[in-house]
C-alpha positions as a Markdown table, in Angstrom:
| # | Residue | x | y | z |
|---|---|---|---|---|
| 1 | Unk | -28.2 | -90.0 | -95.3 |
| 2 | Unk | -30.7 | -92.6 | -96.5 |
| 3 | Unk | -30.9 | -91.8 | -100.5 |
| 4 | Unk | -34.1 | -92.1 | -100.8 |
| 5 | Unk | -35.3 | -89.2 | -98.6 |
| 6 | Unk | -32.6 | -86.8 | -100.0 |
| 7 | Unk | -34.8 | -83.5 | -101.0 |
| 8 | Unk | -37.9 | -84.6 | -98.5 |
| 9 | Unk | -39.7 | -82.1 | -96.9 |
| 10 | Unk | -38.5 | -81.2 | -92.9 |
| 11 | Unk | -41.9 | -81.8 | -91.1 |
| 12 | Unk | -42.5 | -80.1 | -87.7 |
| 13 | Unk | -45.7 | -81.1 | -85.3 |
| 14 | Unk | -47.2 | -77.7 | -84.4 |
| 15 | Unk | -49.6 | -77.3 | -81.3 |
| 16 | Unk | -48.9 | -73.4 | -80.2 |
| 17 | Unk | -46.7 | -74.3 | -77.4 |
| 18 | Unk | -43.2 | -72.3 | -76.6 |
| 19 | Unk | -41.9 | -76.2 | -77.1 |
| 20 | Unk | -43.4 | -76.7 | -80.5 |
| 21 | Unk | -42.3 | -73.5 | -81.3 |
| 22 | Unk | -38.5 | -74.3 | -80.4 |
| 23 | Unk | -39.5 | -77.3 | -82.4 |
| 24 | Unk | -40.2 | -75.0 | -85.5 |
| 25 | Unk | -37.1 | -73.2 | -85.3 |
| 26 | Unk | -34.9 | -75.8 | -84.8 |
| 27 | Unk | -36.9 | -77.7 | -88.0 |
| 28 | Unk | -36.5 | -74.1 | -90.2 |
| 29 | Unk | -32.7 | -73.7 | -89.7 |
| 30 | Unk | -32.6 | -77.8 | -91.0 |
| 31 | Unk | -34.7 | -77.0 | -93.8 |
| 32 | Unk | -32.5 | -74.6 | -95.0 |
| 33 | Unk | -29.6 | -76.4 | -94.7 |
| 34 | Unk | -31.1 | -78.9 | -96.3 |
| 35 | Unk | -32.7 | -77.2 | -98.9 |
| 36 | Unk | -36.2 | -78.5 | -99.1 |
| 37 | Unk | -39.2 | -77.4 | -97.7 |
| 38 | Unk | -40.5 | -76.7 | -94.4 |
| 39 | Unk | -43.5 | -78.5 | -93.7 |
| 40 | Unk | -45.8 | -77.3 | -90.2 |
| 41 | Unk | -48.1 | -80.5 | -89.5 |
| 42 | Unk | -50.9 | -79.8 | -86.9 |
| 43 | Unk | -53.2 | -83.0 | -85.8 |
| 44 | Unk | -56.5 | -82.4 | -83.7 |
| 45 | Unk | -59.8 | -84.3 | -83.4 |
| 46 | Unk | -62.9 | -82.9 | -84.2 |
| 47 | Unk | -65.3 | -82.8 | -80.6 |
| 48 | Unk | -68.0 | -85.0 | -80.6 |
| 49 | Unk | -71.8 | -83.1 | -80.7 |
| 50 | Unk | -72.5 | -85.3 | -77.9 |
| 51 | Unk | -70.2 | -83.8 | -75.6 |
| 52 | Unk | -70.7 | -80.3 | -76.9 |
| 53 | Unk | -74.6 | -80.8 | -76.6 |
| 54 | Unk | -76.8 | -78.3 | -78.8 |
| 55 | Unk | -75.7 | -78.5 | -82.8 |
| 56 | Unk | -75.6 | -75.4 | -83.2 |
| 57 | Unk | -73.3 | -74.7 | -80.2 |
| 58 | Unk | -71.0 | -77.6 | -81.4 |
| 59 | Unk | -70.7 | -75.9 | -85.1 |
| 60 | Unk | -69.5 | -73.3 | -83.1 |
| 61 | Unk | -67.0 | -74.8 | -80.9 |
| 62 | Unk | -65.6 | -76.3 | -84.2 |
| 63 | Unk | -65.3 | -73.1 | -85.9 |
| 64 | Unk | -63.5 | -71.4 | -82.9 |
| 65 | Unk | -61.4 | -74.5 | -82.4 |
| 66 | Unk | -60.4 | -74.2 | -86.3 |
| 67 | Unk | -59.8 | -70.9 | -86.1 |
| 68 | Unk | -57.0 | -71.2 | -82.6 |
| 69 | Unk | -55.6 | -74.2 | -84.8 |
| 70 | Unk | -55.1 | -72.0 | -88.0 |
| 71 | Unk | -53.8 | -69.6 | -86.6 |
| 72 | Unk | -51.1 | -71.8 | -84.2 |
| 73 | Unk | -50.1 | -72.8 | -87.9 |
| 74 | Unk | -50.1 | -69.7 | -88.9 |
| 75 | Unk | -47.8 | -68.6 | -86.2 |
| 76 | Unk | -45.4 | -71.1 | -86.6 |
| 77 | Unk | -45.3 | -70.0 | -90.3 |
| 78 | Unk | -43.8 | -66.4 | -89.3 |
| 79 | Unk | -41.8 | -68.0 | -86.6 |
| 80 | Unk | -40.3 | -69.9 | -89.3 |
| 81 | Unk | -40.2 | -67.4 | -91.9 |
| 82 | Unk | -38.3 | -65.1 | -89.2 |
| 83 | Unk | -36.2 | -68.2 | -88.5 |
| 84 | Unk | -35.2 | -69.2 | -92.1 |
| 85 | Unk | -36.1 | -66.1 | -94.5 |
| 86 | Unk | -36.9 | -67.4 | -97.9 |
| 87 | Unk | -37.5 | -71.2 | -97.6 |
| 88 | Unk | -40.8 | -73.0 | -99.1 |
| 89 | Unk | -42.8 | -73.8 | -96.3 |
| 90 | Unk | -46.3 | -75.4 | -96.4 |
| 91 | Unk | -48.9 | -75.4 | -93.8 |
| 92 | Unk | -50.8 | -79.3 | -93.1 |
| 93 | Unk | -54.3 | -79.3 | -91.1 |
| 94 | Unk | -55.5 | -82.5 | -90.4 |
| 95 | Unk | -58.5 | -83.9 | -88.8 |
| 96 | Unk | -56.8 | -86.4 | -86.3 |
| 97 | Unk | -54.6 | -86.9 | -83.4 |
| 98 | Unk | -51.4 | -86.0 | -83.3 |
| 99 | Unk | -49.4 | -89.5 | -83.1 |
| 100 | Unk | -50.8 | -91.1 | -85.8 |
| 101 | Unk | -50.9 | -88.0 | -88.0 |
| 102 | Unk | -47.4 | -87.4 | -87.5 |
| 103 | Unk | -46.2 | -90.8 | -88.3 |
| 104 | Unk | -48.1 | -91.0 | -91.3 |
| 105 | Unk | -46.4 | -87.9 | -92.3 |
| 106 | Unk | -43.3 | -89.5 | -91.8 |
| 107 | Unk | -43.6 | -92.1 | -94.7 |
| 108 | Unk | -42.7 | -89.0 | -96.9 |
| 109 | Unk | -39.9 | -86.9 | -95.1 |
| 110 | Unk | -36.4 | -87.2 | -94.8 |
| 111 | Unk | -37.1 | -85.6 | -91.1 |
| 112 | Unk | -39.6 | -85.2 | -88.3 |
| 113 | Unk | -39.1 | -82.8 | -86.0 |
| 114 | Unk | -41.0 | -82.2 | -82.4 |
| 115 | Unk | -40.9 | -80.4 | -78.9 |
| 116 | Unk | -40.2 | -82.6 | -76.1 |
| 117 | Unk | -43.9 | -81.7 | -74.5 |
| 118 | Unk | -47.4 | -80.5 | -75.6 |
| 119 | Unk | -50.7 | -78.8 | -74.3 |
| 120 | Unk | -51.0 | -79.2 | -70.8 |
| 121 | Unk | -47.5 | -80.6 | -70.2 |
| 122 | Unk | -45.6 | -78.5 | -67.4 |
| 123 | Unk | -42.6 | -77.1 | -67.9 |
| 124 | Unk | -39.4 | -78.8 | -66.5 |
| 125 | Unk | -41.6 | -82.4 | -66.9 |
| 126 | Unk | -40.4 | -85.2 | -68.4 |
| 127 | Unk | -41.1 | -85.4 | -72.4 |
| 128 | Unk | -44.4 | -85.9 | -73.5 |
| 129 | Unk | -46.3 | -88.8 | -75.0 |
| 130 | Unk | -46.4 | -87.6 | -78.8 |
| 131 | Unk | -42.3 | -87.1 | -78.7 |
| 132 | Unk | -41.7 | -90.3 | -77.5 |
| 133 | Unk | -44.6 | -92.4 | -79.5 |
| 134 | Unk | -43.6 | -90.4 | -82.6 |
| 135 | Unk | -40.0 | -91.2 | -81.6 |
| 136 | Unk | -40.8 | -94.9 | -81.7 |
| 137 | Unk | -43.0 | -95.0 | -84.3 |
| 138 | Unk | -42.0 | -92.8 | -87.5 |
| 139 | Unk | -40.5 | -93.8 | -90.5 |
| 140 | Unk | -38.0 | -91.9 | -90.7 |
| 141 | Unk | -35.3 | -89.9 | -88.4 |
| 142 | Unk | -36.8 | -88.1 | -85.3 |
| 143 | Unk | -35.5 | -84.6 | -83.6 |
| 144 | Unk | -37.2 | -84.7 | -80.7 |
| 145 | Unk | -36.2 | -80.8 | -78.9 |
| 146 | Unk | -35.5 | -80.3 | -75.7 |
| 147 | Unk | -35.7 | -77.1 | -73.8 |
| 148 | Unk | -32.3 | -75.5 | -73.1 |
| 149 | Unk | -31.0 | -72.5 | -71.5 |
| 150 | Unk | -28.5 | -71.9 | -74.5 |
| 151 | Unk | -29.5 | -70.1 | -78.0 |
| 152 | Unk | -29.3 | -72.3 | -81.1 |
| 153 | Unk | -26.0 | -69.3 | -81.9 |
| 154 | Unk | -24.2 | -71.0 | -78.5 |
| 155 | Unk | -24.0 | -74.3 | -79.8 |
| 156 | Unk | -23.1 | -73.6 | -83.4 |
| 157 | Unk | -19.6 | -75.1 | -82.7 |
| 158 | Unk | -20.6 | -77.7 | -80.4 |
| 159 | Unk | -20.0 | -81.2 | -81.9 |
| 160 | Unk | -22.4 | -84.0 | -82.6 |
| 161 | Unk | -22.7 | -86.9 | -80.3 |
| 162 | Unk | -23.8 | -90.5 | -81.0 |
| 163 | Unk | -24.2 | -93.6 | -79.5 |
| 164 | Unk | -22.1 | -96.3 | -80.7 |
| 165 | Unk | -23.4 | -100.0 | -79.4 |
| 166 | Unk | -21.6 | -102.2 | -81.4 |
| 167 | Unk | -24.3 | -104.0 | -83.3 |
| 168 | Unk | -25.8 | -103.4 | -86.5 |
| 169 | Unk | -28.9 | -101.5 | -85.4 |
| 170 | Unk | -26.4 | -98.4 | -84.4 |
| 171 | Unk | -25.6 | -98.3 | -88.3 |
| 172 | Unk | -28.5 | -95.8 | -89.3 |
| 173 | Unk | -27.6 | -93.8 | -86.4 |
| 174 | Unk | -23.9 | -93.5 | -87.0 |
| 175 | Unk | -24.3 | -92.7 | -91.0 |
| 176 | Unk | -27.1 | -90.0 | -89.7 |
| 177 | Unk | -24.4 | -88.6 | -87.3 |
| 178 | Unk | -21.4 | -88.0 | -89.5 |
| 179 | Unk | -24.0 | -86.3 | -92.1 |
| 180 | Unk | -24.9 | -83.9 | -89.3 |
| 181 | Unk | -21.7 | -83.1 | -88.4 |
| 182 | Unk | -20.1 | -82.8 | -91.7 |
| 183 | Unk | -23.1 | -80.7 | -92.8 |
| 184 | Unk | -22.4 | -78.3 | -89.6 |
| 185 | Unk | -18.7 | -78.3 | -90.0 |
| 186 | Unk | -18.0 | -79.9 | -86.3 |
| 187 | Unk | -16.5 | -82.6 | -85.1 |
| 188 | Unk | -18.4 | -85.6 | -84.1 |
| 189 | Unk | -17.8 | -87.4 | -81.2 |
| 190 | Unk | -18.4 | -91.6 | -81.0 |
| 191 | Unk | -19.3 | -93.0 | -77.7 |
| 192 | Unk | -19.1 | -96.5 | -76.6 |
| 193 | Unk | -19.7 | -98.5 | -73.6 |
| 194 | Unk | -19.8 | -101.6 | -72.5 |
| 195 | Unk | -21.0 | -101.9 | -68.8 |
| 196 | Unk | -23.8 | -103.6 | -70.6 |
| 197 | Unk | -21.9 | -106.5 | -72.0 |
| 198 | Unk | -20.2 | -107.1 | -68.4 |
| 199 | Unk | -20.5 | -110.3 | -67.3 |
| 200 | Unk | -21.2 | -113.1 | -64.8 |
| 201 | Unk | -20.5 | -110.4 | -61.8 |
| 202 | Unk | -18.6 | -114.0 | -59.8 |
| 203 | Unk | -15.6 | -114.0 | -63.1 |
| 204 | Unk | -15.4 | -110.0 | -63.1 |
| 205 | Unk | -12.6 | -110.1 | -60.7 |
| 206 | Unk | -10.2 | -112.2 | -62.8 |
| 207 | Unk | -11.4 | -110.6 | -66.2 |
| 208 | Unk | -8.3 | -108.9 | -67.8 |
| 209 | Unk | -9.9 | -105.2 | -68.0 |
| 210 | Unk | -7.5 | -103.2 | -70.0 |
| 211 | Unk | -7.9 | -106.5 | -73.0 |
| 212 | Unk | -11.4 | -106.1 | -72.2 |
| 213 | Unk | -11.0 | -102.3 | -73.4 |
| 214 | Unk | -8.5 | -102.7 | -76.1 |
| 215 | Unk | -11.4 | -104.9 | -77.8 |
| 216 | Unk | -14.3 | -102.4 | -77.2 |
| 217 | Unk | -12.1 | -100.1 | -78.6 |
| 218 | Unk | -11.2 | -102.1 | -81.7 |
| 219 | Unk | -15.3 | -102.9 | -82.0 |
| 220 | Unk | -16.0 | -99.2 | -82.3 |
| 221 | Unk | -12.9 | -98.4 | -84.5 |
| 222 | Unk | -14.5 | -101.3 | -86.8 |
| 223 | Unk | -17.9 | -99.5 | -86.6 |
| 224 | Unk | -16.5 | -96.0 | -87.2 |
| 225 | Unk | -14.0 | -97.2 | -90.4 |
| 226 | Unk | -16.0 | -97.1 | -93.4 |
| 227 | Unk | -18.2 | -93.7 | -92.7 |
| 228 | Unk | -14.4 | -92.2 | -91.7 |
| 229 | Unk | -13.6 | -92.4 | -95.1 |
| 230 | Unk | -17.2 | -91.3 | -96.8 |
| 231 | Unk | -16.4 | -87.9 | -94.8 |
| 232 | Unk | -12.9 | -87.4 | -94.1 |
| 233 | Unk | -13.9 | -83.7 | -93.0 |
| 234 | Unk | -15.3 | -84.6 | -90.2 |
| 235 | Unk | -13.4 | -84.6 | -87.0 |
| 236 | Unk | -13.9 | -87.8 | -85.0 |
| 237 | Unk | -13.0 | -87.7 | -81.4 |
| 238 | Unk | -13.6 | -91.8 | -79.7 |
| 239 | Unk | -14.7 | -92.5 | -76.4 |
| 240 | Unk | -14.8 | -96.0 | -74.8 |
| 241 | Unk | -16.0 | -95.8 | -71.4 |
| 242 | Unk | -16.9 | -99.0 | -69.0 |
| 243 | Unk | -20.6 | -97.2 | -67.8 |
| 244 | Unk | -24.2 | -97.3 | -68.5 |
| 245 | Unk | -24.9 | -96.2 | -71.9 |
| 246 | Unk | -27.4 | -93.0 | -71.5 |
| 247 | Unk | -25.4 | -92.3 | -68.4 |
| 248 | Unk | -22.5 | -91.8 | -71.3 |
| 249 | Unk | -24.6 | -90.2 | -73.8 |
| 250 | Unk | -26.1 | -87.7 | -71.2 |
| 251 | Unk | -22.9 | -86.5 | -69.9 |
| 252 | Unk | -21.7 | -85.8 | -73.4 |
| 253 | Unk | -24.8 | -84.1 | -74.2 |
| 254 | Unk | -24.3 | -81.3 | -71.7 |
| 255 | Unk | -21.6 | -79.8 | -74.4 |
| 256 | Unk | -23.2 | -80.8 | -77.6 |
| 257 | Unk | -25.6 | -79.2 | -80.1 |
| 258 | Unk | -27.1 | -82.6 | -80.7 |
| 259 | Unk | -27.0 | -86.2 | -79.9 |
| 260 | Unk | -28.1 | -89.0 | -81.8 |
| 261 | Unk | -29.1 | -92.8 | -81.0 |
| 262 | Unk | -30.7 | -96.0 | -82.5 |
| 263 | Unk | -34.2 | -96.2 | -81.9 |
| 264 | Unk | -33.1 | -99.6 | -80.0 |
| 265 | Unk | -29.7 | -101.0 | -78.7 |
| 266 | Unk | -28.5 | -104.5 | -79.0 |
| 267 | Unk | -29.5 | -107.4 | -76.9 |
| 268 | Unk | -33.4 | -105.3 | -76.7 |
| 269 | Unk | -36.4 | -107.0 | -78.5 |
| 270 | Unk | -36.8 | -107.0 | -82.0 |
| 271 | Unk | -40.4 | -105.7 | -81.7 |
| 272 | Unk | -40.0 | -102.3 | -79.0 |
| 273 | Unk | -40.1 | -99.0 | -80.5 |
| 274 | Unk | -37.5 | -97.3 | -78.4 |
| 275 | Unk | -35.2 | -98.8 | -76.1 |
| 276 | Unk | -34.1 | -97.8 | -73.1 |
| 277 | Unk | -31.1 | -95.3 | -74.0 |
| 278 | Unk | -33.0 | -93.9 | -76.3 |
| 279 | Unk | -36.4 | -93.3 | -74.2 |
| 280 | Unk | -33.5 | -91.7 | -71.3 |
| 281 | Unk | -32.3 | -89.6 | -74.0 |
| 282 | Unk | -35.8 | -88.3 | -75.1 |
| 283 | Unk | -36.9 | -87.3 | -71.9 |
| 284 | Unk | -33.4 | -86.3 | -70.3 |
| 285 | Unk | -31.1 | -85.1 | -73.0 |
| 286 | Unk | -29.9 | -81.3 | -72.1 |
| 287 | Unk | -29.8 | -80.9 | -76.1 |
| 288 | Unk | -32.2 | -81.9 | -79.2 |
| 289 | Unk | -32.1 | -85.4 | -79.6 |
| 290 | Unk | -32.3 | -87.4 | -83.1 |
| 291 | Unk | -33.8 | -90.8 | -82.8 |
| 292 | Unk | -32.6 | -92.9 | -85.5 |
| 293 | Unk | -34.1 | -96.9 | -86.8 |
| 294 | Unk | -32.5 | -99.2 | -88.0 |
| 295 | Unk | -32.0 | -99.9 | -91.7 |
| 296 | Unk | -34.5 | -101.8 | -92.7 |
| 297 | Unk | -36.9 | -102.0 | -89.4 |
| 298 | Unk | -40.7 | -102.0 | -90.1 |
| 299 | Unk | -42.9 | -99.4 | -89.0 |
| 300 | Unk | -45.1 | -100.4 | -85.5 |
């Protein structure tokens, strides 16, 4: 894990949805494994009097707006509380919308964690638009969690997945990995493809397939090597597979507590905030998903 958010805070986006609340629990348990504190963000914007109409009426609407927004954050406090008895945790109102809000809380944790929708999303829908611009946008590691039919107890043994592309921008995401799994006490498993580095479709035919694989192979083994030894505990099971990358990833995910990615693969533009695997991941993962950036890569 990235020194220099060792002993940060674990901040969770709070909205009083069941998926922010899954959010909080998942965020509680990592707190405490982590041991630092718990931090329950909520961003909202203040309604305009011009919308509202009377002042008086619009000091109301404030207050009553305040006081549903408290007491979401107040609800997420007990859920965590329940969750993760004796942990610090610290309650964060801010006048402001939830993206921006969130990412700016990011400069200062070591981890952000959110539900995969928000108010007025349905459920069964595809993630919502604070998971996946906070996903793209933070600072810092992102757990974006999805709904699942299995308790948090049901996947205690369940490894750790992560996507392996080859390039340096999976580096982050690889070192973030083996943390989680060695801090869980499971194994971790390494998936690589490359479909995506296949080839003038016309030369395919002659390509020799099984050299082709012995040198994917050798790319992730060369990936894998020096984080092997930092955490020789952890269990490291390789897969090299000629298919789509999130196709990979998904499949793997159905039997995982968690799977983690690079907030963009190689051969994507320097200047996106979340490539393609990891936007299919986000919205499609059966299990919480931790969006990782690059060393080094500037905040959009």
């Amino acid at each position: 894990m990235d020194n220099e958010r060792t002993g940060r805070a674990v901040v969770v986006g709070v909205d009083g949805t069941q998926s922010a609340q899954r959010a909080v629990r998942w965020g509680a348990t990592e707190a405490a494994r982590r041991r630092v504190p718990l931090r329950l963000v909520t961003g909202f914007g203040w309604p305009s009097e011009r919308y509202i109409g009377q002042l008086e009426l619009a000091k109301n609407y404030r207050g009553a707006l305040y006081d549903q927004v408290r007491g979401q954050l107040e609800g997420a406090a007990a859920i965590a509380a329940e969750t993760s008895p004796g942990i610090e945790i610290q309650q964060q109102l801010t006048v402001g919308f939830p993206i921006p809000v969130l990412v700016e809380e990011s400069e200062h944790a070591g981890l952000v964690v959110v539900g995969d929708r928000g108010v007025g999303r349905i459920e069964g829908a595809l993630a919502g638009s604070v998971a996946v611009a906070v996903a793209g946008h933070a600072a810092c590691p992102v757990i974006v969690v999805r709904e699942s039919d299995r308790e948090p107890s049901d996947t205690a043994t369940l490894p750790v997945v992560v996507g392996v592309d080859g390039s340096p921008n999976s580096e982050a995401a690889i070192e973030f990995a083996y943390e989680a799994a060695s801090a869980r006490g499971v194994a971790l498993v390494a998936v690589h493809t490359w479909l995506d580095r296949v080839f003038d479709p016309v030369l395919s035919p002659d390509l020799d397939w099984d050299a082709v694989e012995s040198e994917e192979r050798q790319v992730l083994a060369q990936r894998l090597a020096g984080w092997a030894e930092k955490y020789p505990d952890v269990e490291v099971y390789k897969i090299v597979t000629r298919d789509a990358p999130a196709a990979s990833l998904l499949e793997q995910a159905t039997s995982a507590q968690l799977v983690v990615v690079g907030s963009r693969g190689r051969g994507e533009l320097a200047g996106l905030f979340l490539g393609s695997v990891s936007n299919a991941l986000v919205h499609r993962s059966p299990c919480p998903v931790a969006v990782v950036r690059p060393h080094g890569a500037e905040q959009g």
